[in-house]
N, C-alpha and C positions, 0 to 999 in steps of 0.2 A: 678437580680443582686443586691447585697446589697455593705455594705462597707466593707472595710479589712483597717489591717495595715499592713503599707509595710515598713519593714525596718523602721519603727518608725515613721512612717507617718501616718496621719487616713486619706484613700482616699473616698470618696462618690462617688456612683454612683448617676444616673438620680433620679433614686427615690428615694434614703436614703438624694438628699440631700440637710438642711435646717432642718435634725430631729434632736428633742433634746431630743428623751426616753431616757428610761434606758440602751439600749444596747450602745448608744453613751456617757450617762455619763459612764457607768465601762471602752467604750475602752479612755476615757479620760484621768482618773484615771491610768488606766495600762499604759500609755505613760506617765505622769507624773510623775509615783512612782518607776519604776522599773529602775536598773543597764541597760540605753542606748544602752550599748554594746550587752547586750542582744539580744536587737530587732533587729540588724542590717543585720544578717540573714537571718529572719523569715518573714513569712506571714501567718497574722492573719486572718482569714476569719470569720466574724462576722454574724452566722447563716447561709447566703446564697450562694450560689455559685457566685466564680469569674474566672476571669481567673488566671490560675495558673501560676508565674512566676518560670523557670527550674531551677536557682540560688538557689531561697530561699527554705527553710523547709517551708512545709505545716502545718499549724494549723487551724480544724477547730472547733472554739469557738461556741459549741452548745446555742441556746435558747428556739427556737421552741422547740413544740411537735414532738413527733416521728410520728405522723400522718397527720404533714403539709406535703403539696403537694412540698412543698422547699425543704423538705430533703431526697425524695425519690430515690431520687439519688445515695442514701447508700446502697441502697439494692445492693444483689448477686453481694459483692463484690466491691461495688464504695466507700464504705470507704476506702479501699485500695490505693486510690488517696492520701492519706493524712498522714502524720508522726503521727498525732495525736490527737484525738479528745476529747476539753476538756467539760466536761458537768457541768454545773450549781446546778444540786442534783444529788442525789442518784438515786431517784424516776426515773428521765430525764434520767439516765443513762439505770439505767433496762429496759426502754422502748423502748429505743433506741434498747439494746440486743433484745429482744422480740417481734420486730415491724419489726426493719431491720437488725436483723443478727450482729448487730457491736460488735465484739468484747473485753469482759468488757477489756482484755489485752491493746486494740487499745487505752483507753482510760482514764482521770483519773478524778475525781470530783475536783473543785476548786470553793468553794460557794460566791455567790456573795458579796461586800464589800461596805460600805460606811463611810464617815467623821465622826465617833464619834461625838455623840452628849454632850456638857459638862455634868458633873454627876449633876447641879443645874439642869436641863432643866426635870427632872424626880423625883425632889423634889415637892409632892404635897402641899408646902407651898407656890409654887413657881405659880400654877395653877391661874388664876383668880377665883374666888368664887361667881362671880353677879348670874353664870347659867352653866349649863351644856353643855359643845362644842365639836361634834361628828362632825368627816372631812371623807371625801372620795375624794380621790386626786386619780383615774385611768382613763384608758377612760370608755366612756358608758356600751361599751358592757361585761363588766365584772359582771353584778348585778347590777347596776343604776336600772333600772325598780323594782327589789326586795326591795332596800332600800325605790323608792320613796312608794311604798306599802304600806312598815312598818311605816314608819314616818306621813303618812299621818294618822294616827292613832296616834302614841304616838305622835305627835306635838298636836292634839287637847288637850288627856289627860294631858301634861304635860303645853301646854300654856306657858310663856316667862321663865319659869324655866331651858329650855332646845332649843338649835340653832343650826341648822346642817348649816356646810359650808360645797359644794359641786366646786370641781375644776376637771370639765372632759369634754372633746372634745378629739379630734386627730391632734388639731393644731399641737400638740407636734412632730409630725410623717409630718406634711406640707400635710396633707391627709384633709382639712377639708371639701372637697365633705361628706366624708367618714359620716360628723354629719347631713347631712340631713333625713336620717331613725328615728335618735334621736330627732329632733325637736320640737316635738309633748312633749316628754319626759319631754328634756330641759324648754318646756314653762311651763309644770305642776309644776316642782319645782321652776322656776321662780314666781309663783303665788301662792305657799305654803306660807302660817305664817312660820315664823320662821325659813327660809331656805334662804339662799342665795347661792345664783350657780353664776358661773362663770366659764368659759373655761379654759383647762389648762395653767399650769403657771410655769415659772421658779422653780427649785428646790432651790432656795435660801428662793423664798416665800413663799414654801410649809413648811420648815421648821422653819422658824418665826410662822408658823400658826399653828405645830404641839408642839410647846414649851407652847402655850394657850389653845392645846385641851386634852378633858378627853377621850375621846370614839374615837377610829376607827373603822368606823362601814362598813364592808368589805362582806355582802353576795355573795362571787366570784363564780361565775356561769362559769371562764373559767377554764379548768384545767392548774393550773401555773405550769412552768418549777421551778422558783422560785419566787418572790416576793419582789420587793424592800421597795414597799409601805408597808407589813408590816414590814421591815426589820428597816425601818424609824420609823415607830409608835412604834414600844418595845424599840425602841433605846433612842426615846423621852419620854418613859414612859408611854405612853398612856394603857388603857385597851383593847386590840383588841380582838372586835367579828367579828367574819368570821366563814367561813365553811371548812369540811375538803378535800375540793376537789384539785386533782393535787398533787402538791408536798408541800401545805401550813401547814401539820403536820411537814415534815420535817424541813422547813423552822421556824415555828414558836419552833421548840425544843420540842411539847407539851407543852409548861409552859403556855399559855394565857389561862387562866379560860375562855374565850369568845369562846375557839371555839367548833362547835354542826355539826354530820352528815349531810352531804351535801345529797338535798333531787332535785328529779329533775323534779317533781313537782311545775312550779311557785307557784301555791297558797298553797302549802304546804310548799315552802322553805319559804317563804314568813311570814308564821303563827310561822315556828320554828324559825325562822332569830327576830323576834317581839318579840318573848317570850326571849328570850336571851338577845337580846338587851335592854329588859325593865329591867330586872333583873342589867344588868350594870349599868345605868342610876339610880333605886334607890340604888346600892352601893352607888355612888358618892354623891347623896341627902345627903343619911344617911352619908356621911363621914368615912373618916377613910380607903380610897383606898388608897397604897400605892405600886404603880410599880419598885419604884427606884432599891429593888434587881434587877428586870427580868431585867431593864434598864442596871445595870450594869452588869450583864449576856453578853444580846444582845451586848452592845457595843465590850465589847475583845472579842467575838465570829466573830463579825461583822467587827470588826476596819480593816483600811491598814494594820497596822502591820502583823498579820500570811498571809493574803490574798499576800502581796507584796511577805515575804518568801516563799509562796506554789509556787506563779508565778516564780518566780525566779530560783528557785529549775527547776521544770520543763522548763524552758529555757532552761538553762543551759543544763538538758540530752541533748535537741534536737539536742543545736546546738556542741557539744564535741561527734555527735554520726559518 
């Protein structure tokens, strides 16, 4: 059971509730931004199954993969349960077709959206210059073990020129059993030079911290539906290196110079993730990075505005149908 919105409510269930990911900041956003009357129909179902109230339109708001074991419920025909299912990419969406039959018809893409960051926040005038500050704000198991790899290496090479700030657990999701496999991880960076970790953290923090950093340094080893985290970092200007795995081509437009085939090989992603990543790290030395276009790309690609109208639009068929 996950959560939904009911008629403009966000309900939690037992386990969703106390989470503050991504999927809870957008249904936050979507009940804050959109025409009220809207909602008052509908029910939103936020990835997982709930029970279905007869009153309202079905909507199920995709995020997973098409090969979590939550959505197999689609198959031979159990999308048919639902008026309409929205997918977060393109990529998400094919897959869906491809994995469980859903009909691209059944369905429309509406990519995920966040607060515009102001256009100074991606002025590299605006950057600190004492050193180089590469973040990784997701949980662990996204590539945490790849990055601590890489850094454990260029932190020697580069010594106090360069400072990774790390903010990952699964506090965020009220799971933090979930960080005892990582522990081991967690301490290793805990005890790097020039690394400070910390558990996840409000999205207020992460953006105060992404307005001071140069590098987001993203080896994602999970296949993303979509990606808020880089969604945030091009918005704030950052250089984001990552991999192409999932839907993160999509997501990133192609425009980040950082990103390099995704390799599934740890010590091999690992070797290409380091070379890539050192190559951004002496742009920045050298000076003269300047994100602010792709910044202002991502933001009006990214902003509430088209995101509120796309939602809205499709309300609106549902509930006039």
């Amino acid at each position: 059971m996950g959560s939904s919105i009911v008629a403009g409510h966000l309900m939690h269930s037992d386990l969703t509730m106390g989470a503050r990911g991504g999927t809870e900041l957008l249904a936050g956003r979507l009940i804050d931004s959109v025409n009220p009357g809207l909602l008052e129909g509908v029910e939103i179902h936020l990835s997982r199954v709930n029970e279905q109230r007869d009153n309202l339109s079905q909507i199920l708001w995709c995020h997973d993969l098409a090969t979590d074991p939550a959505v197999q419920h689609l198959k031979n025909g159990g999308w048919k349960k639902y008026d309409l299912l929205i997918f977060v990419s393109h990529w998400q969406q094919y897959a869906y077709n491809a994995y469980l039959g859903v009909p691209f018809e059944k369905g429309t893409v509406i990519q995920n959206a966040i607060t515009p960051f102001d256009t100074s926040v991606a002025d590299p005038k605006n950057k600190p210059n004492d050193k180089i500050r590469l973040v990784y704000f997701s949980t662990p198991h996204r590539g945490l073990d790849i990055l601590a790899a890489a850094f454990d290496v260029l932190g020697k090479e580069y010594g106090d020129k360069v400072e990774l700030n790390v903010f990952s657990s699964f506090d965020l999701y009220g799971w933090s059993e979930r960080d005892k496999p990582y522990a081991d991880l967690f301490k290793r960076l805990e005890d790097m030079p020039n690394v400070n970790y910390s558990k996840s953290v409000d999205n207020d923090t992460i953006r105060k911290e992404l307005a001071r950093s140069h590098i987001f340094a993203y080896p994602s080893t999970w296949a993303e539906t979509s990606c808020l985290c880089l969604i945030e970092a091009m918005c704030a200007g950052l250089t984001a290196v990552h991999s192409s795995l999932g839907a993160l081509p999509e997501t990133s437009m192609g425009l980040t110079n950082g990103m390099y085939g995704y390799k599934e090989t740890p010590g091999i992603h690992a070797s290409q993730f380091y070379n890539v990543l050192r190559g951004a790290i002496e742009s920045h030395l050298q000076g003269g990075v300047d994100n602010s276009a792709l910044a202002t790309i991502a933001n009006r690609k990214y902003g509430m505005v088209p995101w509120k109208f796309h939602w809205e639009r499709v309300l609106s068929e549902i509930t006039h149908k």
